[in-house]
Rosetta silent file (secondary structure, phi, psi, omega in degrees, C-alpha in Angstrom):
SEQUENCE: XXXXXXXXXXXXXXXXXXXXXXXXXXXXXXXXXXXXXXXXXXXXXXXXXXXXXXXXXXXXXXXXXXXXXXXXXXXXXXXXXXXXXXXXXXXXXXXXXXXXXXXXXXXXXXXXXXXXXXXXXXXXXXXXXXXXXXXXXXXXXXXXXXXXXXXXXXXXXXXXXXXXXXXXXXXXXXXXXXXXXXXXXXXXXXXXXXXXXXXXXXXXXXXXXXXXXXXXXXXXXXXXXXXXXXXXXXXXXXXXXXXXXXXXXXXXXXXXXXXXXXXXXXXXXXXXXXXXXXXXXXXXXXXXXXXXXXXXXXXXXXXXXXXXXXXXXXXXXX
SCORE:     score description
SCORE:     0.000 S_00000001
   1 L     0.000  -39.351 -169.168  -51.006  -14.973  -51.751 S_00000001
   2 L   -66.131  -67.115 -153.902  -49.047  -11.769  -52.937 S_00000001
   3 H   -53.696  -32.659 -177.441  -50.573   -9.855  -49.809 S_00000001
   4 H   -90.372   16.229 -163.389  -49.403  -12.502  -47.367 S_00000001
   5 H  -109.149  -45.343 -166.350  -46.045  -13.311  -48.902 S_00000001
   6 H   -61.765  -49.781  168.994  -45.756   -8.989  -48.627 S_00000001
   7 H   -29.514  -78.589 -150.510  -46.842   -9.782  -44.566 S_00000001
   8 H   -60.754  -56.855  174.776  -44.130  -12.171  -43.884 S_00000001
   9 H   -34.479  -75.498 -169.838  -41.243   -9.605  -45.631 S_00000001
  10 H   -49.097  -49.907  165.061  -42.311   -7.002  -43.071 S_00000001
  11 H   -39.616  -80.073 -175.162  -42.397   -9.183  -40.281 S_00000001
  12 H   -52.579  -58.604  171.463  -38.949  -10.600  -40.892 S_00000001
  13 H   -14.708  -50.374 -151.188  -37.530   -6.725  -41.682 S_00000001
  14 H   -90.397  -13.466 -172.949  -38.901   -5.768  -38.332 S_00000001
  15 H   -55.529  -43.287  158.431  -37.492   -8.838  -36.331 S_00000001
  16 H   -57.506  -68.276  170.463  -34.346   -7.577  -35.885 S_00000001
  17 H   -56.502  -36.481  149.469  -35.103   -4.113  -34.865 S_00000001
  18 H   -45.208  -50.753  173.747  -37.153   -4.976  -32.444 S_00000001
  19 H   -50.814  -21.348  168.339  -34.674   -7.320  -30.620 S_00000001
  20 H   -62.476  -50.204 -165.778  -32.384   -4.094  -30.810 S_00000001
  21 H   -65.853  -52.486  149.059  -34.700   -2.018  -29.107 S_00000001
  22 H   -16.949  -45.538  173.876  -35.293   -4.483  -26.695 S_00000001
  23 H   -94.727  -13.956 -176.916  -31.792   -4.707  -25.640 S_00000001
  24 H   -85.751  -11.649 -167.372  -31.023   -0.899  -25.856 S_00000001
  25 H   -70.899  -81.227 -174.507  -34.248   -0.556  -23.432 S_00000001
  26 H   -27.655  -64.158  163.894  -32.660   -3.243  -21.266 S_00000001
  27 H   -41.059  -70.631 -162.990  -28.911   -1.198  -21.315 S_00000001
  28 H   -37.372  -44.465 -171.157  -30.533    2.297  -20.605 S_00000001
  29 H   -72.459  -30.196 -178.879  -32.228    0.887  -17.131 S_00000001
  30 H   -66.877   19.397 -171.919  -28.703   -1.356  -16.059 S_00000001
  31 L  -132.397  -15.216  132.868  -27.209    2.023  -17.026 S_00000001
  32 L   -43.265  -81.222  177.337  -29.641    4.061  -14.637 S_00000001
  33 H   -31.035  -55.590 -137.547  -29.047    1.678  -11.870 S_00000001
  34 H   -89.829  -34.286 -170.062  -25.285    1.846  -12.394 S_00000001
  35 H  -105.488   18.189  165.782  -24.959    5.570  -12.392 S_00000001
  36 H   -82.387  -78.105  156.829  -27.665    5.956   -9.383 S_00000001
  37 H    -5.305  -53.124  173.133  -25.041    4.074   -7.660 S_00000001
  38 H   -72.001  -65.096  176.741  -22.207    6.067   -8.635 S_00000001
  39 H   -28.557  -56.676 -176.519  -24.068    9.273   -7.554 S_00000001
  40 H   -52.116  -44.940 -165.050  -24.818    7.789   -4.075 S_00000001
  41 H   -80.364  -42.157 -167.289  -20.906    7.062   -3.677 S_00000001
  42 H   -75.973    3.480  161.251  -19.794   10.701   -5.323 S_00000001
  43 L  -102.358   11.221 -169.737  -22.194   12.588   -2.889 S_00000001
  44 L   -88.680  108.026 -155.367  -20.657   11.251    0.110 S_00000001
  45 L   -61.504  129.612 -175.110  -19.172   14.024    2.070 S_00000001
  46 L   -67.549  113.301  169.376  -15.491   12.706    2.890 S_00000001
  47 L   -43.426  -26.350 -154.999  -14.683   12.545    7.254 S_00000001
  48 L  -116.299  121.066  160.982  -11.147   13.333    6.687 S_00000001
  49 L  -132.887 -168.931  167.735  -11.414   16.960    5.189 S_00000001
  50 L   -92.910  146.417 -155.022   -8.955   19.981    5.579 S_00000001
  51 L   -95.769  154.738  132.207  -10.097   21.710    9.230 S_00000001
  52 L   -39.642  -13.327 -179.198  -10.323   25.433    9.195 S_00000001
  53 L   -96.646  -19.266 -160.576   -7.251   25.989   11.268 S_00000001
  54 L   -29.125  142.969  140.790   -5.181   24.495    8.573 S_00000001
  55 L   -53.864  156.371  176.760   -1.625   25.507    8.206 S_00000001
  56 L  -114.722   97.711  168.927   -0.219   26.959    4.712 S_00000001
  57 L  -137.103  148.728 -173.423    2.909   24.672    4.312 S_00000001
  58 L  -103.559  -36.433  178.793    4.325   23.395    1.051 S_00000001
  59 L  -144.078  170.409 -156.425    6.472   21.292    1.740 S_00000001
  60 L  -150.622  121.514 -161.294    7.341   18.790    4.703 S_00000001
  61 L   -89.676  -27.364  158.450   10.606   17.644    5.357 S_00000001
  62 L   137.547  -12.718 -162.101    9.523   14.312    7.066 S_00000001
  63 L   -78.766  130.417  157.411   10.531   14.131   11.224 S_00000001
  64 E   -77.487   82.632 -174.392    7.900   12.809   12.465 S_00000001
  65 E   -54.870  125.845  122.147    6.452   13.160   16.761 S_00000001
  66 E  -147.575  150.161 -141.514    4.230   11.256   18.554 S_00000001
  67 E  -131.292  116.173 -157.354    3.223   12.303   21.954 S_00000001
  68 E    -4.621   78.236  175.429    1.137    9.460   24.026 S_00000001
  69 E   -89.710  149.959 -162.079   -1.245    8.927   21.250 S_00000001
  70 E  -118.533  142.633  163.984   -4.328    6.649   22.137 S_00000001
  71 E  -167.023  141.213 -166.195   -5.958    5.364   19.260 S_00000001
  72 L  -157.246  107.427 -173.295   -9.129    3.230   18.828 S_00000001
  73 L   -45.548   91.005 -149.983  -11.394    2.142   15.951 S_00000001
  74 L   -36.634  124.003  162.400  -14.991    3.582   15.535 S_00000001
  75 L    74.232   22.394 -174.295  -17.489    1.347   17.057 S_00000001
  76 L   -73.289  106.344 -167.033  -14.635   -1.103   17.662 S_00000001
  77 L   -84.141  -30.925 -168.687  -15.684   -2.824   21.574 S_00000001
  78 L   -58.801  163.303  159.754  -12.149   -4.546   21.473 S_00000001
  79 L   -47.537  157.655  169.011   -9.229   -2.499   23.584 S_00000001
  80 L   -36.538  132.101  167.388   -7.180    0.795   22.264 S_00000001
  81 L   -73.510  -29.578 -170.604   -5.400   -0.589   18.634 S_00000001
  82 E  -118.227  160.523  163.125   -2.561    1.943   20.003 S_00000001
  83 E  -159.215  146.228 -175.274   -2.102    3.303   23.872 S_00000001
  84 E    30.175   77.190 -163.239    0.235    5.535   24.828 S_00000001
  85 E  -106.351  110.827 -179.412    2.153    5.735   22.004 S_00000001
  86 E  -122.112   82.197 -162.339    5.968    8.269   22.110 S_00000001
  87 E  -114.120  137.753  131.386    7.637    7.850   19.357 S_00000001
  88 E   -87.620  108.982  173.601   10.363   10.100   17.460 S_00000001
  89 E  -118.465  115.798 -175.578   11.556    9.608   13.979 S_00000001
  90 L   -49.761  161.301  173.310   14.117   12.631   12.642 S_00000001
  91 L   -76.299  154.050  179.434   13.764   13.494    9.250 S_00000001
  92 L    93.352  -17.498 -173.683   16.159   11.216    6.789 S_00000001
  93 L  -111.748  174.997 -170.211   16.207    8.024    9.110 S_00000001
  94 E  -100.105  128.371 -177.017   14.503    4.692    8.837 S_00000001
  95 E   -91.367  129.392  156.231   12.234    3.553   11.630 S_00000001
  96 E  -104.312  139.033 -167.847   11.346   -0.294   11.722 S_00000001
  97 E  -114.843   99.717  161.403    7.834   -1.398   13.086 S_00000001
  98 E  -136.403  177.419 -166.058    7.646   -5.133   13.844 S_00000001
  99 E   160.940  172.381 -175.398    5.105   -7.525   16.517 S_00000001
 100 L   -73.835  146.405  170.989    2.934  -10.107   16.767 S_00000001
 101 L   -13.558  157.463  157.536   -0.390  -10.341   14.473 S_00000001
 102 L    44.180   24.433 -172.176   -2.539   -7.842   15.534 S_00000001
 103 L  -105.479   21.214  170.655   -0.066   -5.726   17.908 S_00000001
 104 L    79.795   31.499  169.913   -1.180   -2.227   15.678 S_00000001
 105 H   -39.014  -70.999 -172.875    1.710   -2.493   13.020 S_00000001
 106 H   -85.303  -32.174  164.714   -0.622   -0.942   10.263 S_00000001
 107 H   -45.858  -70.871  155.819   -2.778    0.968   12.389 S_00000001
 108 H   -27.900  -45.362  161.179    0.316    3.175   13.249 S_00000001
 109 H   -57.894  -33.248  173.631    1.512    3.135    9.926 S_00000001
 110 H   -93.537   -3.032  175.956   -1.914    4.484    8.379 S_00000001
 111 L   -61.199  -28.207 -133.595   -2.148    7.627   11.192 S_00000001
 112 L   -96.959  -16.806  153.305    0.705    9.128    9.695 S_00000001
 113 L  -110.603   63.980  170.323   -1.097   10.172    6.241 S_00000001
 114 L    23.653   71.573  151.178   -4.408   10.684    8.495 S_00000001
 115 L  -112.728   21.194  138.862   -6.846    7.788    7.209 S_00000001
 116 L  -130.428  149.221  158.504   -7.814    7.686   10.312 S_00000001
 117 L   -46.943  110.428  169.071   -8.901   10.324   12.298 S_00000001
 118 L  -119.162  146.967  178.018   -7.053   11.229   15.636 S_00000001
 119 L   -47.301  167.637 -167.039   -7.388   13.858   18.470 S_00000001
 120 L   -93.437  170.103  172.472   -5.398   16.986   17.748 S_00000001
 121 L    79.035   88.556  137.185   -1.486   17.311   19.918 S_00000001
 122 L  -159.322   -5.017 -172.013   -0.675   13.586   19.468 S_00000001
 123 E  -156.741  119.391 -177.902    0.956   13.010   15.987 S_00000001
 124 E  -126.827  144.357  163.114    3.289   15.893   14.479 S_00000001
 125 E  -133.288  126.824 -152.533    5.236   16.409   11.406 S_00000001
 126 L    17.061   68.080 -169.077    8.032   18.810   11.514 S_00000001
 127 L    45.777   11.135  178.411    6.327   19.994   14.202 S_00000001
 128 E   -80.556  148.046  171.214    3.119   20.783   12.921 S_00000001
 129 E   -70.851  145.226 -163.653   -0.290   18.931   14.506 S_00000001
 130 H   -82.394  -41.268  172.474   -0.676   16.329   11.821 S_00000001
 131 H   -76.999   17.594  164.758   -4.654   17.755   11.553 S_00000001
 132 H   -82.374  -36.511  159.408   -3.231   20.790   10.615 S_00000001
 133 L   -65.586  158.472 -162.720   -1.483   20.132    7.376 S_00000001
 134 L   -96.353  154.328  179.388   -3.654   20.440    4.578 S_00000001
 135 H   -71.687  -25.036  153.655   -4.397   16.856    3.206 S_00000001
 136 H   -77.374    6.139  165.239   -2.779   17.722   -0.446 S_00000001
 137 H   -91.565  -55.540 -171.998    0.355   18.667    1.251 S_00000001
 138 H   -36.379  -65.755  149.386    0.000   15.696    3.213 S_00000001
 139 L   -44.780  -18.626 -171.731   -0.806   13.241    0.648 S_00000001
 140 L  -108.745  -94.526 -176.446    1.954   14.328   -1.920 S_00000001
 141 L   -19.642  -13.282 -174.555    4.722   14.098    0.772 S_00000001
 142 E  -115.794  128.025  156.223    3.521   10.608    2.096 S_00000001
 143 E  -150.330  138.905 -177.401    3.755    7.592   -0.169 S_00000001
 144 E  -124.016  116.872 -173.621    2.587    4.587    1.225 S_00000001
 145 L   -94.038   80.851 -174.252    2.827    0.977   -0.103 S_00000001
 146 L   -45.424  158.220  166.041    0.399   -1.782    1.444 S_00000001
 147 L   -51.529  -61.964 -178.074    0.483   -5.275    1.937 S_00000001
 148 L  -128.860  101.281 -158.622   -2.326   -5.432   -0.261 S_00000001
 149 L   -83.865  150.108  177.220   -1.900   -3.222   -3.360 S_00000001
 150 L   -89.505  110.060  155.624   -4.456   -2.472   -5.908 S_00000001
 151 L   -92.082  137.849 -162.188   -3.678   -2.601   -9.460 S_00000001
 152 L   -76.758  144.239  171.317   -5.636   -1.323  -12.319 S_00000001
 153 L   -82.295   78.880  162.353   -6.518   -3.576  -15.470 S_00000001
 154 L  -153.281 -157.772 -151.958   -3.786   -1.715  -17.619 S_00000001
 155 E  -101.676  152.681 -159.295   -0.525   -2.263  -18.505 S_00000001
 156 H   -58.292  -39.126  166.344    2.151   -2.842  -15.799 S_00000001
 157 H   -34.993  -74.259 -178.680    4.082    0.359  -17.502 S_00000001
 158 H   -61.805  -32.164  147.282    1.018    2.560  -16.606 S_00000001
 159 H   -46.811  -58.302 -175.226    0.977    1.177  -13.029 S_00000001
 160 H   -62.814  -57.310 -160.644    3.904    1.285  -12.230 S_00000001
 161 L   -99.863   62.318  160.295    4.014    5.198  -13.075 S_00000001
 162 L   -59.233  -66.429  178.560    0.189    5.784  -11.409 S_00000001
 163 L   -61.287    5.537  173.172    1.403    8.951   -9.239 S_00000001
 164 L   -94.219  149.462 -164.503    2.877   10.388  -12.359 S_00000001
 165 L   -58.887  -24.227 -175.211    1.761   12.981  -14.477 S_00000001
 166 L  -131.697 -163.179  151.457    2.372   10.822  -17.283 S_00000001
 167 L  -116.699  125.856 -177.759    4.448    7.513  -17.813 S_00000001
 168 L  -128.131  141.484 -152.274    7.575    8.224  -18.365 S_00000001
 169 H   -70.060  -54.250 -178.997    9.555    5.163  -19.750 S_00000001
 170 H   -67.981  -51.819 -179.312   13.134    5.560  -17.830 S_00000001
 171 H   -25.749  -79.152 -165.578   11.032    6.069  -14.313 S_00000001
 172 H   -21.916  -71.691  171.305    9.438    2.959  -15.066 S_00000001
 173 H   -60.929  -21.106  179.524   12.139    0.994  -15.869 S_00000001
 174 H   -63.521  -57.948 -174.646   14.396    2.500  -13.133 S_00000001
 175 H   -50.407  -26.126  177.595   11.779    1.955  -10.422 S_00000001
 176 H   -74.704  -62.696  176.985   11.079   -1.864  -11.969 S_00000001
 177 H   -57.812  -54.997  156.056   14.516   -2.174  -11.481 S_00000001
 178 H   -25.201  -39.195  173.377   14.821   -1.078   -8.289 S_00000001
 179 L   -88.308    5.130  177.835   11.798   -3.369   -7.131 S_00000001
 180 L    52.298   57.911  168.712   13.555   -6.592   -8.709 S_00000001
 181 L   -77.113  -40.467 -153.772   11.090   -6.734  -11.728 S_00000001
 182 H   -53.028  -32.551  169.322   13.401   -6.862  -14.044 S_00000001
 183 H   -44.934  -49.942  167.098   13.141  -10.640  -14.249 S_00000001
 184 H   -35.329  -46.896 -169.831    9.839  -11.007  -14.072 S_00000001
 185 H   -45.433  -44.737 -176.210    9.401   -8.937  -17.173 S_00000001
 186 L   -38.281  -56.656  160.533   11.083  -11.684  -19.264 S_00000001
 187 L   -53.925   -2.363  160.363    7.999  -14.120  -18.188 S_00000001
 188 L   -88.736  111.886 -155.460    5.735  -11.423  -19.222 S_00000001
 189 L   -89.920   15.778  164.367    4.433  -11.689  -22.737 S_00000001
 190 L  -115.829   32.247 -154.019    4.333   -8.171  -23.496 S_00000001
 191 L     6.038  -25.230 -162.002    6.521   -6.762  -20.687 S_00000001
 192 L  -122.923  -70.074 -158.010    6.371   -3.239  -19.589 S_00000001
 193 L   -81.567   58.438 -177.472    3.000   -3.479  -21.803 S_00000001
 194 L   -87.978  122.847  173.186    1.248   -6.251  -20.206 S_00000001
 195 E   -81.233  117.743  175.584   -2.238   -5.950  -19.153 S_00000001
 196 L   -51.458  -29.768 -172.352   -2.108   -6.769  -15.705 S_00000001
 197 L    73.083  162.545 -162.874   -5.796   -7.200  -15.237 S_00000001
 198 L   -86.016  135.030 -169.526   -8.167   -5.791  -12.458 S_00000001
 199 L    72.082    2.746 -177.787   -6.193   -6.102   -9.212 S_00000001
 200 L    87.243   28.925 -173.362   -3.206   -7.686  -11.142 S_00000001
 201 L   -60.973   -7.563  157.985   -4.530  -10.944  -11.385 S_00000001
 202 L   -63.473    3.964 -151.026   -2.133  -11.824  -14.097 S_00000001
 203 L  -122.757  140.002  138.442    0.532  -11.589  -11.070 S_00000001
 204 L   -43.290  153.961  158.686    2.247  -13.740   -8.091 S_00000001
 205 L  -100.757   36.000  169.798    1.133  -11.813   -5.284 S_00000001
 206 L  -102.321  -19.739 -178.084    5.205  -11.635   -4.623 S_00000001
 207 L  -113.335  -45.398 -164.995    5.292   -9.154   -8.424 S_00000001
 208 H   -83.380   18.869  159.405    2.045   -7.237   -7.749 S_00000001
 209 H  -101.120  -11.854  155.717    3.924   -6.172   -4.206 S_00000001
 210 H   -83.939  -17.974  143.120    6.773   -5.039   -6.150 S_00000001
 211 H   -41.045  -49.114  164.174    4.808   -3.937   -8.399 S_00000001
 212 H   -41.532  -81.727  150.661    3.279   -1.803   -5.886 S_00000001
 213 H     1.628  -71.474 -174.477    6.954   -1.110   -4.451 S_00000001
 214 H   -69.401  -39.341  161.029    7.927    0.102   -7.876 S_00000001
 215 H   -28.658  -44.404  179.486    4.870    2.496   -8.070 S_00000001
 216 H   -94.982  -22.537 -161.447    6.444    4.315   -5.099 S_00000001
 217 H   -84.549  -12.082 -169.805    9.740    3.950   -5.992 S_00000001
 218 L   -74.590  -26.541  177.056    8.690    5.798   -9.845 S_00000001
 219 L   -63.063  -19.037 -170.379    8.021    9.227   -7.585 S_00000001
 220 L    84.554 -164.327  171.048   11.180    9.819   -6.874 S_00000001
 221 L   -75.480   -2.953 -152.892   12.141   12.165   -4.754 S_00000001
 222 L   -57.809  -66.345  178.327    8.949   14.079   -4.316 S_00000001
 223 L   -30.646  123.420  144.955    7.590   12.165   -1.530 S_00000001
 224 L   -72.767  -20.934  145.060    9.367   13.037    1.973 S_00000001
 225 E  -135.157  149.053  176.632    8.126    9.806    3.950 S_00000001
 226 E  -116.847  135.759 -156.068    7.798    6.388    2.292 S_00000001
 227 E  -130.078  132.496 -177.919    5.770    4.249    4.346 S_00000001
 228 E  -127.966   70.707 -161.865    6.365    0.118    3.620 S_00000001
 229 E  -119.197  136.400 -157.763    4.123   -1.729    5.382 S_00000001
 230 L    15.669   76.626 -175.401    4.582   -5.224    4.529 S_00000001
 231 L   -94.660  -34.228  167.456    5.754   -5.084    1.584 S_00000001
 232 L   -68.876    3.855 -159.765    8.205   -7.412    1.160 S_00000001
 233 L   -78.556  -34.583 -170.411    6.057  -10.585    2.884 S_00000001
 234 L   -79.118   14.118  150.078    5.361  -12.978   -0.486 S_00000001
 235 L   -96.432  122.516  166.048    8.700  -12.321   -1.405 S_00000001
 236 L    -4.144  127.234  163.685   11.660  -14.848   -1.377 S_00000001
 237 H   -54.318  -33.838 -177.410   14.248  -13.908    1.067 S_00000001
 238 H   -67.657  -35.053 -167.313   17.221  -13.804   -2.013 S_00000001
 239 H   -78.387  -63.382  165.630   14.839  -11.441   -3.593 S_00000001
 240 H    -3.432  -61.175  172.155   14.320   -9.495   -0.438 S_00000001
 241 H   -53.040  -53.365 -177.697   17.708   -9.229    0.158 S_00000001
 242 H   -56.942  -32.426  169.402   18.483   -7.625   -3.233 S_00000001
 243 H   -65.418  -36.447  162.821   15.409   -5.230   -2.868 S_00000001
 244 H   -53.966  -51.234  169.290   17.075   -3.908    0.269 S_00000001
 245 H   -16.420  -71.200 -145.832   20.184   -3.237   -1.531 S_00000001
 246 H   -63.142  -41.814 -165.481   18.302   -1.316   -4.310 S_00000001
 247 H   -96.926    5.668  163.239   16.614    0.644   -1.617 S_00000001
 248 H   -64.807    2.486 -166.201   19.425    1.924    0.138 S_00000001
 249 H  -119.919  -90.268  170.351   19.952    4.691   -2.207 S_00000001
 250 H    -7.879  -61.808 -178.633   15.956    5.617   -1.928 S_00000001
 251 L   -70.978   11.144  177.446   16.489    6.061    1.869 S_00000001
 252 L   -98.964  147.347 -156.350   18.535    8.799    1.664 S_00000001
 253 L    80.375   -1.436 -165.823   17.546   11.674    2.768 S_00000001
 254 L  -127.396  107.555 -171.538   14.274   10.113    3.155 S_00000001
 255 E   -75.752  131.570  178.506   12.200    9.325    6.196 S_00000001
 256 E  -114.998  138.160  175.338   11.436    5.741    5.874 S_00000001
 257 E  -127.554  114.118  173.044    8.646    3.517    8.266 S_00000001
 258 E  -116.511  122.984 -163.843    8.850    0.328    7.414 S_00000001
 259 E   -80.702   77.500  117.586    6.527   -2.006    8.629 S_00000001
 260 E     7.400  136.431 -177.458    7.276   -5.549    9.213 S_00000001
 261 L  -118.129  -67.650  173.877    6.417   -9.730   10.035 S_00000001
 262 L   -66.849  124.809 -175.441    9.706  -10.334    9.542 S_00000001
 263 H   -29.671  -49.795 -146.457   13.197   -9.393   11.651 S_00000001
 264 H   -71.772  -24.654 -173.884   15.207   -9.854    8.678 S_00000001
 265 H   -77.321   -7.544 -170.046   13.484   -6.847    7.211 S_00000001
 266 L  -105.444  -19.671 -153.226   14.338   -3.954    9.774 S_00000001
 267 L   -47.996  -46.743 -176.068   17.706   -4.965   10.813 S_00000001
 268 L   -42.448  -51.182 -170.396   18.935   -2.114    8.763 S_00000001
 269 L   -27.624  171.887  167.505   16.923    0.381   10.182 S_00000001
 270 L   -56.158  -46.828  176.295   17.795    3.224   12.305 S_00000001
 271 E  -163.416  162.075 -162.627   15.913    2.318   14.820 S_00000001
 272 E  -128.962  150.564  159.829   13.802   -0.531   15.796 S_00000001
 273 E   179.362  140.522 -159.025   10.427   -0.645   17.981 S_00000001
 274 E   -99.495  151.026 -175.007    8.492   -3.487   18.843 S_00000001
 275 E  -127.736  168.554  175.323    4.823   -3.100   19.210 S_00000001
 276 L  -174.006  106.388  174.623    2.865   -5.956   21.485 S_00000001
 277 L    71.754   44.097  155.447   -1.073   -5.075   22.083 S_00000001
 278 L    67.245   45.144 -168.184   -1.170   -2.005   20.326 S_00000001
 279 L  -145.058  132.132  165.326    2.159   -0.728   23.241 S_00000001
 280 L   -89.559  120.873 -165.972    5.697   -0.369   22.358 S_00000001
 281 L   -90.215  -29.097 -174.598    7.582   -2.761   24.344 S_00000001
 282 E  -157.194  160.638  169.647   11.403   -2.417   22.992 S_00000001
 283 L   175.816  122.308  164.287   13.126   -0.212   21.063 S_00000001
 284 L  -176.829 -130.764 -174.955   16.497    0.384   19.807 S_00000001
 285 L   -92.656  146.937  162.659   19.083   -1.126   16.763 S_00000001
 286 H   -38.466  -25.466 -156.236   18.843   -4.478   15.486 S_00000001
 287 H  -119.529  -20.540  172.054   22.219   -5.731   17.513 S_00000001
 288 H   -90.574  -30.080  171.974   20.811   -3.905   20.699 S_00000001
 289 H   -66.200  -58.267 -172.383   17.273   -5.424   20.356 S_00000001
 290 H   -60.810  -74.664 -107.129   18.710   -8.981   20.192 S_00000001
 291 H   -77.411  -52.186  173.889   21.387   -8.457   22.930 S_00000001
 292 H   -59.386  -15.607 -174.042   18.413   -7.927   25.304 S_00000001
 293 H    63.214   26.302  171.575   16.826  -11.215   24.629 S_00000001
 294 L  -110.338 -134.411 -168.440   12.850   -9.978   25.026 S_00000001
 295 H   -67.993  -29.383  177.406   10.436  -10.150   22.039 S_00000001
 296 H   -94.270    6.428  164.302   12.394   -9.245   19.409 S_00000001
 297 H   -72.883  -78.537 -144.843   15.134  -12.096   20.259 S_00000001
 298 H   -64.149  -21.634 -174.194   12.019  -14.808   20.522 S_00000001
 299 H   -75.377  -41.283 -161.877   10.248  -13.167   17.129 S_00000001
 300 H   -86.806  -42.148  155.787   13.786  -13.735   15.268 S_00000001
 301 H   -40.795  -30.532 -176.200   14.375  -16.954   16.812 S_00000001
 302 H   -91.383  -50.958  154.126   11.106  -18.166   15.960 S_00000001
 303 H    -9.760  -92.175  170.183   11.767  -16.378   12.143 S_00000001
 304 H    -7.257  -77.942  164.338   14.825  -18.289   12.159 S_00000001
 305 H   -64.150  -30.791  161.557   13.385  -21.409   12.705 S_00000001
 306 H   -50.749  -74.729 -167.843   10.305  -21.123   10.706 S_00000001
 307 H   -74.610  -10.253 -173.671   13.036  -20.906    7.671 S_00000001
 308 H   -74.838  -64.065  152.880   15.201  -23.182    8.625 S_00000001
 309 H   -45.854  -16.525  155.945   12.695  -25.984    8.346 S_00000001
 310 H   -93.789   -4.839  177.165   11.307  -24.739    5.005 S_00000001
 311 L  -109.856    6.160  156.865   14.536  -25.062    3.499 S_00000001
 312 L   -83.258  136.449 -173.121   14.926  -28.704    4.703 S_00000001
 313 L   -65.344  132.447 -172.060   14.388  -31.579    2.246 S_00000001
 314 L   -64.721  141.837 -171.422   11.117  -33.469    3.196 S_00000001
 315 L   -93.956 -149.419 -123.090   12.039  -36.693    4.481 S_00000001
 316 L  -122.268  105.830  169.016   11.865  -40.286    3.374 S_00000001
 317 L   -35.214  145.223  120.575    7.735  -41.881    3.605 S_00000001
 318 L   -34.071    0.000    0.000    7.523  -44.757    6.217 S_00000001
């Protein structure tokens, strides 16, 4: 009896460590797999490198060229996203980009910090061939804000100041302000230090695009063009408006492309150009673009109407 009651002790003793070992066995191989994986992605030689011809320039003041650029998506069968494209924007002014679905809005918008590839003598920045600049000149001097922004599972603070060396507390809040946050914050229940969750899923997707917004707006001046490309759509028009305000002191001095679904969002600009089938079709001021009556009258007319009937009260059941 003693020897088997001394069995059973050992047995239970070892019952646990075994189930450990078991499970650290189990971790080590999902923990092989996971970083075989990683390896495969971190050995993948990047297409967009810096060329041997590269220029040595430091800094980029922002006018932007382009001279009858063609452009067309690898192994894409559809038509050119862009053809013939001859565009000028001086440095310091604001360009507006607006068109129907699918007329190359964002395709145009992503040439200009080269994530896509293009032949060289079609796309210049202060007169340099755009494959010429080294891509860390490029990249610091470009800030671009997407339609659909990524956010990190940290705290909206730490988002917000991602291109910074650090988080620095007035950036934040200035740039939050500037993006018409500050409200939001209230409704947050840590504010500045709310974890946002991975992709911001704690968020409207109307605060992680200002969110986004404010992320570029926390840089400052470094950047020389800020690139917008529908950034504003899941937001209210009242808030809209007030984010233009805010950013009228941000375009100066500043080449701005802002990319657009909506009229209401360009009017300001500098200049206007309508894209339709990857072609620019019109181009001039907000008050010269209507005046003509072509696409960008019928886009704002149709705008127009679109809101007009969302702000009428649904009527009375039958």
């Amino acid at each position: 009896l003693a020897v088997f009651f001394t069995f059973a002790m050992y047995i239970y003793q070892l019952t646990f460590p075994t189930f450990i070992m078991g499970w650290v066995v189990a971790l080590v191989q999902r923990g092989a797999a996971s970083m075989q994986r990683i390896d495969e992605i971190l050995s993948i030689e990047p297409s967009i490198a810096d060329r041997p011809d590269t220029v040595a320039v430091k800094n980029l003041r922002g006018e932007i060229e382009f001279r009858g650029l063609d452009f067309a998506y690898e192994g894409a069968e559809r038509a050119h996203a862009l053809r013939n494209i001859e565009l000028t924007v001086p440095a310091g002014t604001s360009l507006g980009v607006v068109g129907p679905v699918g007329s190359g809005k964002s395709t145009l918008a992503s040439i200009i910090p080269r994530l896509y590839e293009i032949e060289d003598g079609r796309v210049f920045i202060d007169g340099i061939d755009l494959n010429q600049i080294p891509l860390a000149t490029l990249r610091t001097s470009v800030a671009v804000v997407p339609q659909e922004s990524f956010l990190f599972s940290m705290s909206l603070a730490d988002n917000i100041a991602y291109g910074l060396p650090f988080t620095e507390a007035h950036s934040v809040e200035e740039a939050a302000r500037g993006a018409q946050l500050g409200t939001d914050l209230a409704e947050l229940p840590d504010g500045f230090d709310t974890v946002v969750g991975e992709r911001g899923v704690m968020l409207s997707g109307g605060q992680r695009q200002r969110a986004a917004l404010a992320r570029a707006l926390a840089l400052g001046s470094r950047p020389s063009v800020l690139i917008l490309d529908d950034t504003l759509s899941a937001v209210d028009a009242r808030t809209e408006d007030a984010i233009q305000r805010e950013l009228f002191d941000v375009f100066t001095d500043r080449t701005v492309i802002v990319v657009a679904s909506r009229v209401n969002t360009v009017q300001h600009c500098d200049q206007i150009v309508v894209l339709d089938a990857g072609r620019i079709v019109e181009r001039g001021t907000h008050a010269v673009l209507l005046a003509r009556g072509g696409l960008y009258r019928r886009l704002s007319e149709e705008q127009q109407r679109e809101e007009h009937a969302a702000s009428e009260p649904a009527g009375e059941p039958t």
